[in-house]
C-alpha positions as CSV (number, residue, x, y, z in Angstrom):
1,X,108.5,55.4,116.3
2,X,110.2,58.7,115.8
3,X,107.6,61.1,116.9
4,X,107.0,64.1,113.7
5,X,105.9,67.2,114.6
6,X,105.2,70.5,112.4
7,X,107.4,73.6,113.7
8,X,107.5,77.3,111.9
9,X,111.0,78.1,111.1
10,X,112.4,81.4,111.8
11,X,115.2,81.5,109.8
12,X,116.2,80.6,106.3
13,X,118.8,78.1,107.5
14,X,115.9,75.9,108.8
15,X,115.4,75.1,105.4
16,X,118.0,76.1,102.9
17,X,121.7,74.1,103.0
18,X,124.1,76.8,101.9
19,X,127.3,76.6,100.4
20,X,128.6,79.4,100.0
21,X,128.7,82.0,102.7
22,X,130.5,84.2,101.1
23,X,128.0,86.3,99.0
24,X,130.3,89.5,97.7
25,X,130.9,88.1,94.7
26,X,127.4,86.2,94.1
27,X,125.2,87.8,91.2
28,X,122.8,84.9,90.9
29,X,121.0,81.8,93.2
30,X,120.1,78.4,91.6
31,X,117.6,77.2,94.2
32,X,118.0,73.7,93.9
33,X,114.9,70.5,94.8
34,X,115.6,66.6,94.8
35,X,114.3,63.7,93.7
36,X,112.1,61.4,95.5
37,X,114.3,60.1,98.6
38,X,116.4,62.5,98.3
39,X,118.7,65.0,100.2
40,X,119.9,68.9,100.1
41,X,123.4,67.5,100.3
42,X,123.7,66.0,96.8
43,X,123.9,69.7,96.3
44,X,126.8,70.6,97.7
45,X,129.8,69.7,95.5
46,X,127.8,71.6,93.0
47,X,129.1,74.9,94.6
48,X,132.9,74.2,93.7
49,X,131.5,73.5,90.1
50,X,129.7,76.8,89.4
51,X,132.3,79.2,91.4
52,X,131.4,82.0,93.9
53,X,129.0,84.4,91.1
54,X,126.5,81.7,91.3
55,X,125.2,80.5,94.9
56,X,123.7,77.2,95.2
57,X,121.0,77.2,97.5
58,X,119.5,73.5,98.1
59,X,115.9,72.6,99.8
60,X,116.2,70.5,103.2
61,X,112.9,68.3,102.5
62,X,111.1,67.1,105.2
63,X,111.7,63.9,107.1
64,X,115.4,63.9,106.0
65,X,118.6,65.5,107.5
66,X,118.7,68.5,110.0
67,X,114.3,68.1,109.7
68,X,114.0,64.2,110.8
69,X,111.2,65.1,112.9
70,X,109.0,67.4,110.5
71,X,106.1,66.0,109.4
72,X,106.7,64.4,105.9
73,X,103.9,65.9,103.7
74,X,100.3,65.0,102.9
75,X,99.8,67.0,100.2
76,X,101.0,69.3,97.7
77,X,99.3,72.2,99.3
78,X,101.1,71.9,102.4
79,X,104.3,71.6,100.9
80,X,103.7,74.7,98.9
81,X,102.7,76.7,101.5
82,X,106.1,75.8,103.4
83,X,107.7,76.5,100.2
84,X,106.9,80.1,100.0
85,X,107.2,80.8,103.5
86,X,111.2,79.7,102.6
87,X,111.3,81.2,100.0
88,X,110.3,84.8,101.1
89,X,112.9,84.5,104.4
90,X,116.1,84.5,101.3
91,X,116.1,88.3,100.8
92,X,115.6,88.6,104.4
93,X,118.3,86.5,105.7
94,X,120.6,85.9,103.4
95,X,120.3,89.6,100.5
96,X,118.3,90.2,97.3
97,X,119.4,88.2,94.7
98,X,118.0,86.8,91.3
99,X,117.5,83.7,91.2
100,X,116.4,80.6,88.8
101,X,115.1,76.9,89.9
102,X,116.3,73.4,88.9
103,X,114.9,70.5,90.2
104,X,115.1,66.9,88.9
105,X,112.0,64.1,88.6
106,X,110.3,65.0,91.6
107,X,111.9,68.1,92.3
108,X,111.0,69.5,89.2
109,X,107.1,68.9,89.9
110,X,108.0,71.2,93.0
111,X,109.6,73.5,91.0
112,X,107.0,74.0,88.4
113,X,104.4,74.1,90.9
114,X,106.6,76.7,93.5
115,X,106.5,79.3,90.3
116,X,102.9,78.4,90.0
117,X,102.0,79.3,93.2
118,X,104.2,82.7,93.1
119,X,103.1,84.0,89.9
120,X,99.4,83.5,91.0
121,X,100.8,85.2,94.9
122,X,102.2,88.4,92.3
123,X,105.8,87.6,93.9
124,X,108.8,87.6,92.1
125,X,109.3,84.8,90.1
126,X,112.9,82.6,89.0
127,X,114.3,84.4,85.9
128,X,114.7,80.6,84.4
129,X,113.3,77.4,85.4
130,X,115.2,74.3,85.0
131,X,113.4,71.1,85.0
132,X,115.0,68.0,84.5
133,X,114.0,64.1,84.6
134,X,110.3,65.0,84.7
135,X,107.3,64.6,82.5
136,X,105.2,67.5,81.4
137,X,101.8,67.4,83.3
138,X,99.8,66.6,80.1
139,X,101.4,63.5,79.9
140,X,101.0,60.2,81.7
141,X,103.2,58.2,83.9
142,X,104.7,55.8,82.1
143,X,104.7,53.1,84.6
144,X,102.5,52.2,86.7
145,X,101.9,53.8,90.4
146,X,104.3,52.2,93.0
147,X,104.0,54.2,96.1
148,X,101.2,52.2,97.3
149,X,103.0,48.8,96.2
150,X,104.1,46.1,99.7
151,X,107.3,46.8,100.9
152,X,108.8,43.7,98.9
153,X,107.6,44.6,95.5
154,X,108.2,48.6,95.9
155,X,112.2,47.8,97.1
156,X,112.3,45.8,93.7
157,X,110.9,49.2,91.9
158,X,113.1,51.4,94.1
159,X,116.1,49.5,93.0
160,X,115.2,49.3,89.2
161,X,114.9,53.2,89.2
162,X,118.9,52.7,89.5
163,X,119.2,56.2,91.8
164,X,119.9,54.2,95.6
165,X,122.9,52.8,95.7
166,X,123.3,49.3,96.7
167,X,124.6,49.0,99.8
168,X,121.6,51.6,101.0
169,X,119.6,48.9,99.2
170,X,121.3,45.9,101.2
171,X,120.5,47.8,104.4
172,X,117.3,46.3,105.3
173,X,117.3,49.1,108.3
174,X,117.8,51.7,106.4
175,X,115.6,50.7,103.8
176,X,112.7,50.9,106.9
177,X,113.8,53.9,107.9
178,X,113.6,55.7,104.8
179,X,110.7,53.7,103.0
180,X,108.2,56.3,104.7
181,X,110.0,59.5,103.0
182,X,110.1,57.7,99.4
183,X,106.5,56.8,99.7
184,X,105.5,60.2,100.4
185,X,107.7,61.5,97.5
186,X,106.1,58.9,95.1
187,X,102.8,59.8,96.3
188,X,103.1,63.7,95.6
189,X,105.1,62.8,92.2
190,X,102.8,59.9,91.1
191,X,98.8,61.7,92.2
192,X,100.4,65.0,90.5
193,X,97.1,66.6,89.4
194,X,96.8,66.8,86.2
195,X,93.8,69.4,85.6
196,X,94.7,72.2,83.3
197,X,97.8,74.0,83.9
198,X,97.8,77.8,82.9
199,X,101.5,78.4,81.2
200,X,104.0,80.4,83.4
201,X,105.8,83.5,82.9
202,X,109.5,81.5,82.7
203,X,111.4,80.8,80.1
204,X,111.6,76.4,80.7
205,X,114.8,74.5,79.8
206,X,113.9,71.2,80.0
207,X,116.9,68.4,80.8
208,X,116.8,64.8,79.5
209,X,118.2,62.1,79.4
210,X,118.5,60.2,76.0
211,X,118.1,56.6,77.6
212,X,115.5,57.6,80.1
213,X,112.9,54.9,80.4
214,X,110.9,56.5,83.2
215,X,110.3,60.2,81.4
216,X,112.0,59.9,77.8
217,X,112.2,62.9,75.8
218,X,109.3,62.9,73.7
219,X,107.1,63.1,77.2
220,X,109.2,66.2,78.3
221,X,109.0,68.1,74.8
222,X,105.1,68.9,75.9
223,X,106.6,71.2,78.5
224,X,106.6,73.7,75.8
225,X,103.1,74.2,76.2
226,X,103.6,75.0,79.9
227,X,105.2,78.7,79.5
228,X,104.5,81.6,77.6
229,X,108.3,82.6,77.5
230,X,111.2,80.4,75.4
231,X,111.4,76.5,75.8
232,X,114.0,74.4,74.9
233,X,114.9,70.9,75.5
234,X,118.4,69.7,75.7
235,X,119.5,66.1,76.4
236,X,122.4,64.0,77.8
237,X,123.4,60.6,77.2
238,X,122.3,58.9,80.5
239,X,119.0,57.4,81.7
240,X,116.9,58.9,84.4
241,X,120.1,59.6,87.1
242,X,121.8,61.5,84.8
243,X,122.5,64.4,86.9
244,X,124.8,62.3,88.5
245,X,126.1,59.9,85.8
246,X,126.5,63.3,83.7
247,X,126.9,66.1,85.9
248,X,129.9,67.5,84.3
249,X,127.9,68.1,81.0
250,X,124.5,69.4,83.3
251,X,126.8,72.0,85.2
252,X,128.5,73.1,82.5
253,X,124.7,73.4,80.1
254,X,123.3,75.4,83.4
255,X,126.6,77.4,84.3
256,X,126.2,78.7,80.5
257,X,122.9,79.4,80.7
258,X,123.2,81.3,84.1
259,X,126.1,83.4,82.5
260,X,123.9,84.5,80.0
261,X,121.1,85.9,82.7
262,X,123.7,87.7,84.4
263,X,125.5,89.6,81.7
C-alpha cells in the first residue's frame, strides 16, 4: 500500500503545472481544475491553443502525478483550504496577473466553491468563471450515486461516463490503482452540499454540451441564479467529454471571451 502523507508546499510548483514560462508577454491566467480522475496534464496542449497573452495554469490534484503520496481528500473543506493556500503563492512566485477559472464536471464544483471561499476571505477574485459539464447546486444529480457502488458495478459506471479510455479500462491494475482517486472525486462531486448558496460576484459562463445525459442544459441554466454579475450559457454539440471531443470550438469560445477581459 502506497503510504499518503499530508506535506505544506512551499512553492507554487508543488501545485500548479505550468506551460508557459515565459510570462513577458502574458496579460491573463486561466486557472484550470479536472474532472473526476483526472490530471493537470490534459491541460497542457491547451497552452499552444491560446498563445503566450494567456497562461494556462492547471491544478495538480491530489493522489495523481508529481503528488502520488498526498493524501486524497476527505472533504471539501480540506481541499479548499489547500486551494487557497495555492492560490495566494501565484503572485508570489510566479507575478500579479488577472486571472479567470474554468473547470469541467467536478472541476467546476471546485471552481464555484474556490470563488466562494475567496469572496467570503475578501481576496481577489477570477474576473470570469467558467464552468462547464456541471449542474447548478439547486439541482439534482441526475443519476444515482456511484462512488459507494462495488468495484464491479462502479467500473461499468466509470466506463459508461465515456471519459477513460479503454485500454485504461482493460487495465485491471490500473483500474486498482486509480479506483481510490475516482472514488474520492465522486464522493466530493456526488455529497456536494446543497444548502443555500449566496450568488458570487463573477460574471458565470456556463459550457454544455447538447447531448449531455449526465448534466444537460436545462440543469445548468439554474446557474444564473448563482451570480450577481452576467450569465450566459453556451453549448456544443458533444455529450459530457466534450472538452475533448470539441475542444477546438471550447478554446476558441474561451480565447474570445478572454480577449475581451483583456482589452
Amino acid at each position: 500500500m502506497t503510504l499518503q502523507i499530508n506535506t505544506k508546499a512551499e512553492h507554487a510548483d508543488a501545485y500548479w503545472l505550468r506551460a508557459n514560462t515565459k510570462t513577458k508577454n502574458v496579460k491573463l491566467r486561466l486557472i484550470c481544475f479536472p474532472y473526476a480522475g483526472g490530471g493537470a496534464r490534459m491541460f497542457l496542449p491547451w497552452q499552444t491553443e491560446l498563445g503566450e497573452s494567456i497562461e494556462v495554469l492547471a491544478y495538480k490534484l491530489a493522489g495523481r502525478e508529481s503528488r502520488l503520496r498526498a493524501a486524497l481528500y476527505a472533504d471539501w473543506s480540506t481541499l479548499l483550504d489547500e486551494l487557497i493556500d495555492a492560490i495566494g503563492m501565484l503572485d508570489q512566485d510566479y507575478g500579479e496577473c488577472p486571472y479567470v477559472i474554468f473547470g469541467h464536471s467536478f472541476g467546476a464544483r471546485i471552481a464555484f466553491e474556490l470563488t466562494r471561499k475567496l469572496e467570503a476571505l475578501q481576496k481577489p477574485l477570477p474576473l470570469q468563471l467558467f464552468l462547464s459539464a456541471c449542474r447548478a447546486p439547486s439541482e439534482p444529480c441526475i443519476l444515482p450515486y456511484m462512488y459507494n457502488l462495488d468495484s464491479s458495478a462502479f467500473y461499468a459506471r466509470v466506463a459508461k461516463m465515456g471519459g477513460t479510455p479503454a485500454h485504461i479500462l482493460e487495465d485491471k491494475r490500473l483500474m486498482r490503482m486509480l479506483e481510490p482517486i475516482l472514488r474520492s472525486d465522486m464522493a466530493l462531486s456526488e455529497l456536494w452540499p446543497d444548502s443555500e448558496r449566496t450568488p458570487v460576484n463573477v460574471k458565470i459562463t456556463a459550457l454544455s454540451g447538447v447531448h449531455d445525459k449526465i448534466d444537460p442544459p436545462l440543469v445548468m441554466q439554474a446557474w444564473q441564479n448563482y451570480t450577481h454579475n452576467n450569465f450566459e450559457l453556451i453549448c456544443f454539440e458533444g455529450e459530457h467529454f466534450f472538452l475533448h471531443s470539441h475542444q477546438n470550438q471550447l478554446l476558441r469560445q474561451i480565447e474570445n471571451e478572454c480577449k475581451q477581459l483583456m482589452e
